[in-house]
VOGUGU-887363 format. One record per residue (C-alpha): residue in one letter; chain; x, y, z. Coordinates in nm, 2 decimals, always signed. Example, Ala and Ser with C-alpha at 12.3 -4.5 7.8 and 13.67 -1.06 7.14 Angstrom:
<rs>
  residu  chaine       u       v       w
       a       A   +1.23   -0.45   +0.78
       s       A   +1.37   -0.11   +0.71
</rs>
This chain:
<rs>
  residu  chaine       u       v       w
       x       A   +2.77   +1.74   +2.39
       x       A   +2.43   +1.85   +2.31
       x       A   +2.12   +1.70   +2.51
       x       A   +1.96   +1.68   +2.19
       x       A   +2.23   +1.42   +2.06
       x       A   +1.98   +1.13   +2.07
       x       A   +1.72   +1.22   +1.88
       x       A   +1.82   +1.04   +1.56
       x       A   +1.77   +0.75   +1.77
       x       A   +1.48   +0.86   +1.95
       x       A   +1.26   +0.84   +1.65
       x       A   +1.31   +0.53   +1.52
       x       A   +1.26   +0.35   +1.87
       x       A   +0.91   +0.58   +1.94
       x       A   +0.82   +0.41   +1.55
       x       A   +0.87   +0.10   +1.68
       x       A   +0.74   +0.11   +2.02
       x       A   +0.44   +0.29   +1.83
       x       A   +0.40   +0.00   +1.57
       x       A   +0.44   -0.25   +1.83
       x       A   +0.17   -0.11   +2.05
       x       A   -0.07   -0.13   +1.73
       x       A   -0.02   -0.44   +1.69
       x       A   -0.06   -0.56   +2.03
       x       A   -0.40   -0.34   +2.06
       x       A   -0.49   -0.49   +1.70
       x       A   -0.44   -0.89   +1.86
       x       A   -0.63   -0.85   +2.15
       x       A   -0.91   -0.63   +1.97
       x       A   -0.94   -0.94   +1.73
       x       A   -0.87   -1.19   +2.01
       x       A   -1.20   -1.03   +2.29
       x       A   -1.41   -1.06   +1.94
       x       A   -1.23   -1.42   +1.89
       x       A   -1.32   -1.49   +2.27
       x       A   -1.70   -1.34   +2.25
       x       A   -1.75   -1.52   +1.97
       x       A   -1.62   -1.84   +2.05
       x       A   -1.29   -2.01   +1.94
       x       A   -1.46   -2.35   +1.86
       x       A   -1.67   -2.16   +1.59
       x       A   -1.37   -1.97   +1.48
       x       A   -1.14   -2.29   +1.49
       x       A   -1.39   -2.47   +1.33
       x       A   -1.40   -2.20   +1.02
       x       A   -1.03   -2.16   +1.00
       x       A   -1.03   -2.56   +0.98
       x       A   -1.20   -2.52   +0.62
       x       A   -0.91   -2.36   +0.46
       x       A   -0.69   -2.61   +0.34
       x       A   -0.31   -2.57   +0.20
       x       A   -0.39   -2.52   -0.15
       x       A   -0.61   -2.26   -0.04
       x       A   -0.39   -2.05   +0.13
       x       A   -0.11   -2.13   -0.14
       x       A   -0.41   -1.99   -0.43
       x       A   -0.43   -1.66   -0.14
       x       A   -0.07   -1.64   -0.14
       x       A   -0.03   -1.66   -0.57
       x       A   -0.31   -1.38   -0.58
       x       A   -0.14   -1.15   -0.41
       x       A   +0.20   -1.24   -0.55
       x       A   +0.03   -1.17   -0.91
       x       A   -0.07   -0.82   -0.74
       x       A   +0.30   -0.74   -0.61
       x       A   +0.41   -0.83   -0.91
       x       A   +0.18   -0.63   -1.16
       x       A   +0.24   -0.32   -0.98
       x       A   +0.63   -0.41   -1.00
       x       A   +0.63   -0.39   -1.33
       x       A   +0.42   -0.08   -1.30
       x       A   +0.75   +0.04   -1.10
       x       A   +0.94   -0.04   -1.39
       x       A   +0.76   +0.12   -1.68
       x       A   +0.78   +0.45   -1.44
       x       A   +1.13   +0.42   -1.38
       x       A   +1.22   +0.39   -1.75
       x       A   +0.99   +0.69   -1.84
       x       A   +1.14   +0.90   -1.55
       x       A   +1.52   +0.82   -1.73
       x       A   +1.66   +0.60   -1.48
       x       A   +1.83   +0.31   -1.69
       x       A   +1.79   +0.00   -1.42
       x       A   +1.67   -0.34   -1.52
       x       A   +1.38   -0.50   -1.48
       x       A   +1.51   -0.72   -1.22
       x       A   +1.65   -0.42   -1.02
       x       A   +1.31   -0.26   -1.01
       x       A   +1.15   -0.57   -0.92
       x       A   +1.37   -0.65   -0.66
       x       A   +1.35   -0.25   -0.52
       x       A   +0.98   -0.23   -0.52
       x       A   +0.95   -0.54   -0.33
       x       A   +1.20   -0.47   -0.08
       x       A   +1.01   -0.15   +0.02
       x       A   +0.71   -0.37   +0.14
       x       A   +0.94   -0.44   +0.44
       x       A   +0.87   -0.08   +0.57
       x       A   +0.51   -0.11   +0.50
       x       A   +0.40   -0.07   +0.85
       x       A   +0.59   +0.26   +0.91
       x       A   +0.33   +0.56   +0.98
       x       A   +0.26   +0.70   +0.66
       x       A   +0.41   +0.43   +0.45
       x       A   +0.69   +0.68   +0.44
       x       A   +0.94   +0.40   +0.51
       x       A   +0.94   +0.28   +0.15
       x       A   +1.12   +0.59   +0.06
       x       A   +1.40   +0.33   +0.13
       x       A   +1.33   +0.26   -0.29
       x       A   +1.49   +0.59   -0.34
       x       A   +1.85   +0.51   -0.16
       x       A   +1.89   +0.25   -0.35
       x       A   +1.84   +0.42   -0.66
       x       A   +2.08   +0.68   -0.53
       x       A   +2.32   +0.42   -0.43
       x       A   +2.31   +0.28   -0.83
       x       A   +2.24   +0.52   -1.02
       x       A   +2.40   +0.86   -0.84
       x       A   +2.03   +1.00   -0.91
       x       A   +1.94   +1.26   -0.60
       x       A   +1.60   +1.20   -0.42
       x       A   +1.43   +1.50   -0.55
       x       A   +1.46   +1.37   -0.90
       x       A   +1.33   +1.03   -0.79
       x       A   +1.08   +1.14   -0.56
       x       A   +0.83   +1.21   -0.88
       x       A   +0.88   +0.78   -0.87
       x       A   +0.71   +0.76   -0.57
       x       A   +0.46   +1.02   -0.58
       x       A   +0.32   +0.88   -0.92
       x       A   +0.31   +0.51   -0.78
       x       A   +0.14   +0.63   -0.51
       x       A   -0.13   +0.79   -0.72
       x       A   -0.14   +0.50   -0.95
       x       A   -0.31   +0.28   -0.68
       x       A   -0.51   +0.55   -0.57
       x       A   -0.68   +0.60   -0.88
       x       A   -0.71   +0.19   -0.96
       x       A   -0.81   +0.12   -0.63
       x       A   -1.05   +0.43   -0.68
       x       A   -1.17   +0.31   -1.01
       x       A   -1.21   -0.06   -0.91
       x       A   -1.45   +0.07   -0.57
       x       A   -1.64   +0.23   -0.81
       x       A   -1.74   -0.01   -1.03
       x       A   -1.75   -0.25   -0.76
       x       A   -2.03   -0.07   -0.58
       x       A   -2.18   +0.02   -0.91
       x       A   -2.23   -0.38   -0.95
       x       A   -2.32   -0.46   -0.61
       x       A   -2.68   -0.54   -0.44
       x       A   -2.62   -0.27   -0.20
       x       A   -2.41   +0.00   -0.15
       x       A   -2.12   +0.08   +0.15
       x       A   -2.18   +0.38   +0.41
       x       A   -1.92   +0.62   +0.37
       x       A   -1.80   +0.44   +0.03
       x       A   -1.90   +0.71   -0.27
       x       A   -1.67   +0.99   -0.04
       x       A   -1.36   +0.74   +0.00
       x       A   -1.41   +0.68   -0.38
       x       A   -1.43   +1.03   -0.50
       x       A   -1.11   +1.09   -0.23
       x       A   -0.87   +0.86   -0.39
       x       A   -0.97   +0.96   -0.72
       x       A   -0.92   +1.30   -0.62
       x       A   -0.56   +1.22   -0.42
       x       A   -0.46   +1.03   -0.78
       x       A   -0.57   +1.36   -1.01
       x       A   -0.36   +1.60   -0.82
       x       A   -0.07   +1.39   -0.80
       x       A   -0.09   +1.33   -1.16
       x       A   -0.12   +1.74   -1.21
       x       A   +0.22   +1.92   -1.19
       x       A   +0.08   +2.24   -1.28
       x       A   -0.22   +2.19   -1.00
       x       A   +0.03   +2.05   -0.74
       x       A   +0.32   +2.30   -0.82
       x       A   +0.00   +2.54   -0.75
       x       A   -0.07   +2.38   -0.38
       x       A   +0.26   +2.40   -0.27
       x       A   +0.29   +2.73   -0.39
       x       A   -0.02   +2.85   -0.21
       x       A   +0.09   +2.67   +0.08
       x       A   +0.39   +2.84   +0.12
       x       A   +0.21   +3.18   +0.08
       x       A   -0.06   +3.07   +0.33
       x       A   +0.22   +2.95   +0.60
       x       A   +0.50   +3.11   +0.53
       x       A   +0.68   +2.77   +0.61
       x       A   +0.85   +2.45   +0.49
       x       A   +1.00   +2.68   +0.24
       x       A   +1.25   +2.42   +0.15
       x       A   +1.00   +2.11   +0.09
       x       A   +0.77   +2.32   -0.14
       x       A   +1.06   +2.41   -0.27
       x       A   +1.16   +2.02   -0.34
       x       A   +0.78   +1.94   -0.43
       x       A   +0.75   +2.17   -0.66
       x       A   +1.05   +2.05   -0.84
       x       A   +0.90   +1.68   -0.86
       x       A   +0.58   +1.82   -0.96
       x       A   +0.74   +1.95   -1.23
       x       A   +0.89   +1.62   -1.27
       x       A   +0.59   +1.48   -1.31
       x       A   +0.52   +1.60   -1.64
       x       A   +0.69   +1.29   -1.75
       x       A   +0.44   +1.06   -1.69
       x       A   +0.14   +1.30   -1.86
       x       A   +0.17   +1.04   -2.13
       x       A   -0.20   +0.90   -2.21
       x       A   +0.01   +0.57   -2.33
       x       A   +0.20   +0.55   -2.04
       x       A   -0.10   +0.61   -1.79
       x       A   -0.33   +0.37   -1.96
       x       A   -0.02   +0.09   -1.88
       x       A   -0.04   +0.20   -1.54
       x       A   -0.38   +0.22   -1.47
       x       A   -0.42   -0.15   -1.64
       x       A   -0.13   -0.33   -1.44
       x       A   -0.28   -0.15   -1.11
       x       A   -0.58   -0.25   -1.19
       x       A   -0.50   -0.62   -1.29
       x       A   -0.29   -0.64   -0.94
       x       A   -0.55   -0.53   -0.69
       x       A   -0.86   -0.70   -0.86
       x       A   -0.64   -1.02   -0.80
       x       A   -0.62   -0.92   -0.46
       x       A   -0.99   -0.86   -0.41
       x       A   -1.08   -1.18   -0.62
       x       A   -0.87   -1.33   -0.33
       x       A   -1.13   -1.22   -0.09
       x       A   -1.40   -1.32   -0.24
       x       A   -1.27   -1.69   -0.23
       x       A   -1.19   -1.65   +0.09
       x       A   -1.52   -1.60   +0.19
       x       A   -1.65   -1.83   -0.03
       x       A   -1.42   -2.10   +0.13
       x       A   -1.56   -2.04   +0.46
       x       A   -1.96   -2.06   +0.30
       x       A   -2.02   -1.70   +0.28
       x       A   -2.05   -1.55   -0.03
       x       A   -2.16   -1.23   -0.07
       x       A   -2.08   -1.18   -0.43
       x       A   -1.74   -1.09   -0.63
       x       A   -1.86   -0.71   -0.64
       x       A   -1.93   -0.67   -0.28
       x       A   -1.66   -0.85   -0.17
       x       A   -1.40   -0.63   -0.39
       x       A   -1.59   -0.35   -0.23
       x       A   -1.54   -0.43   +0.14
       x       A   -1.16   -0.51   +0.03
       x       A   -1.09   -0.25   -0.14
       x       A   -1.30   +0.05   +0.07
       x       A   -1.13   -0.17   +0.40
       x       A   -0.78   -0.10   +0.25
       x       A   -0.85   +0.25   +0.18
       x       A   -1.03   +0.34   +0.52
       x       A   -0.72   +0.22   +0.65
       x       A   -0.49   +0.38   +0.47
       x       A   -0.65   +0.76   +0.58
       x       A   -0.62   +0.64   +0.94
       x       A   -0.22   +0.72   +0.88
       x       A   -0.19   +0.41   +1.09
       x       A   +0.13   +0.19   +0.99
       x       A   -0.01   -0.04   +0.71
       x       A   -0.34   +0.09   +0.82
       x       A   -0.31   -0.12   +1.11
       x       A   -0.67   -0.17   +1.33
       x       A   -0.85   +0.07   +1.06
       x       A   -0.86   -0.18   +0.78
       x       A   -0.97   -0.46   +1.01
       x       A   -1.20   -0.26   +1.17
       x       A   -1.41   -0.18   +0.86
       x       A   -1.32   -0.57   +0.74
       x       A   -1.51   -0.69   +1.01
       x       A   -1.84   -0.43   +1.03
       x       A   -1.89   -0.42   +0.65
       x       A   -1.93   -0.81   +0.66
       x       A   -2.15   -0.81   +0.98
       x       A   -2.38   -0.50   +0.80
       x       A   -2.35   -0.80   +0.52
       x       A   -2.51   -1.08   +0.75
       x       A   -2.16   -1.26   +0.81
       x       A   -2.14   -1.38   +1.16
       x       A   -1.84   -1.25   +1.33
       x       A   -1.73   -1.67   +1.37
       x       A   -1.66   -1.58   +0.98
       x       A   -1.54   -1.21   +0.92
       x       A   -1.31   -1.22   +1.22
       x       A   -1.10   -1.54   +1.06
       x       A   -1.19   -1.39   +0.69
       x       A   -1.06   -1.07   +0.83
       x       A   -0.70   -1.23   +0.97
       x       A   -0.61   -1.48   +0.70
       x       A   -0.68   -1.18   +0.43
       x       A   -0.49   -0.97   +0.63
       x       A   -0.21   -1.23   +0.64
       x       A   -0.20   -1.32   +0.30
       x       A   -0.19   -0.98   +0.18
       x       A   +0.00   -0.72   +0.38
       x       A   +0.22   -0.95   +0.63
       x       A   +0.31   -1.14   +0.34
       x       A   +0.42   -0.87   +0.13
       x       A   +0.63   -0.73   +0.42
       x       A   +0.76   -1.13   +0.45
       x       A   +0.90   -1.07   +0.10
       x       A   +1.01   -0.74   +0.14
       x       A   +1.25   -0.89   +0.48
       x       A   +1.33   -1.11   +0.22
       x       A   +1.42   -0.86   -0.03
       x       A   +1.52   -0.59   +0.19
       x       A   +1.87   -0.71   +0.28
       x       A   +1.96   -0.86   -0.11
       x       A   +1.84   -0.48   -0.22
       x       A   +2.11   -0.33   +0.02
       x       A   +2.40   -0.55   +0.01
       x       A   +2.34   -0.50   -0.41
       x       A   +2.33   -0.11   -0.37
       x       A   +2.65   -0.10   -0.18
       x       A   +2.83   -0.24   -0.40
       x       A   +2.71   -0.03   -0.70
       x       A   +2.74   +0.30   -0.47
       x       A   +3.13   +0.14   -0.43
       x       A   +3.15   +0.08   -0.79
       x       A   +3.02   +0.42   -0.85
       x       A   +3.27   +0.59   -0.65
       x       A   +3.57   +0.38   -0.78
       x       A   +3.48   +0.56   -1.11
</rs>
């Protein structure tokens, strides 16, 4: 046998050991600024949010899930694939349980199950992914810009993360411009033949979605989804007797999610609560406030949508299996 046998297994165990280190480094990073500050104060502020109030933080970012869902869906239907509503609902949730995989790449899982169902190959539903992923970029994008455009004062560093994610979102929306990078890429390199191969085909793919009908949906539900998520922040803050304003506090979300995102960390792990946490101290809050502010967000938007996708995850693979069965049997 081989002494490269293991590596299938390798990876996913160094992903985990990886995520898991995060996370620990991430606790006791938010625990020494706990301790410094002093769990009374912190205690005391976390004391001020009552049930309700994490049940309102928890329907926010349900309505946000749930938005870009049916953004999911509208994509799905224009790319051919004939799967309900519910189906796409239930697949796009069920992803969120491999958020906090490096890169996000884990919920590529969407794209097995499609398989599974509809016998559909992943290079013809990879253009599904790329154009979701471009879709948030360019809400999230558009929503920072009007945020800071509406706010007191401005964020360091915020006008370039801007103009990056619009920029990520207009390429990915291009075939002709990303069938061009690839292209160039290849000719540059002289590698990864095979994937530019594969990314020019979804570029072309893409062509699909140039619709200005279809792209005004999608830009509308993303942007319905995360402003509910950054209205969340805001009352958070207010809760605990800080309020900055709705603009800045969609800001510091929105730039927070973002920063983290171009870390490549899993979920954007330590990045987005880093930024959290110095964007509200540049904003006067004591850190007694942005630390808790920082966790319960952070808990009632991405560990929560991963608690759904757990949820999901399973009910979207038992489901699949049976269609890929069902498939076959025909």
């Amino acid at each position: 046998m081989s002494s490269t046998s293991p590596a299938p297994r390798a990876r996913p165990t160094r992903d985990r050991l990886i995520l898991a280190a995060l996370v620990v480094l991430l606790l006791v990073g938010l625990a020494g600024l706990a301790g410094g500050t002093g769990w009374s104060e912190i205690s005391a502020q976390i004391a001020r949010i009552e049930a309700w109030q994490i049940g309102a933080l928890l329907g926010l970012s349900l309505l946000n899930y749930l938005f870009r869902a049916l953004r999911w869906h509208v994509f799905a239907r224009r790319l051919g694939l004939r799967t309900s509503i519910h189906r796409n609902i239930l697949h796009f949730i069920g992803g969120f349980a491999m958020s906090v995989t490096p890169g996000r790449v884990g919920e590529l899982v969407r794209m097995r199950w499609l398989y599974r169902e509809t016998g559909w190959s992943f290079e013809r539903t990879a253009p599904l992914a790329l154009i979701d992923r471009a879709s948030d970029l360019a809400a999230m994008g558009i929503l920072l810009a009007i945020a800071l455009s509406l706010s007191a004062t401005g964020i360091a560093g915020g006008l370039p993360v801007t103009l990056l994610a619009l920029t990520g979102a207009f390429v990915a929306t291009r075939p002709a411009l990303l069938s061009g990078i690839a292209t160039g890429l290849h000719r540059l390199t002289g590698r990864f033949a095979r994937l530019m191969v594969r990314l020019r085909r979804a570029a072309r793919a893409l062509a699909r979605f140039s619709n200005p009908t279809i792209i005004g949906a999608a830009t509308m539900l993303g942007l319905v989804g995360w402003l509910a998520e950054g209205l969340s922040f805001h009352l958070l803050l207010v809760w605990l007797g800080h309020d900055i304003g709705l603009a800045k506090a969609i800001a510091i979300f929105i730039f927070a999610t973002l920063a983290g995102g171009l870390t490549g960390a899993p979920g954007g792990l330590g990045g987005a609560e880093a930024a959290m946490i110095a964007l509200l101290s540049l904003e006067g809050v004591p850190l007694a406030v942005s630390v808790p502010a920082t966790a319960i967000i952070r808990l009632t938007t991405l560990w929560f949508a991963i608690a759904l996708g757990l949820v999901a995850f399973p009910v979207a693979e038992r489901i699949s299996r049976k269609a890929a069965h069902a498939l076959e049997d025909h």
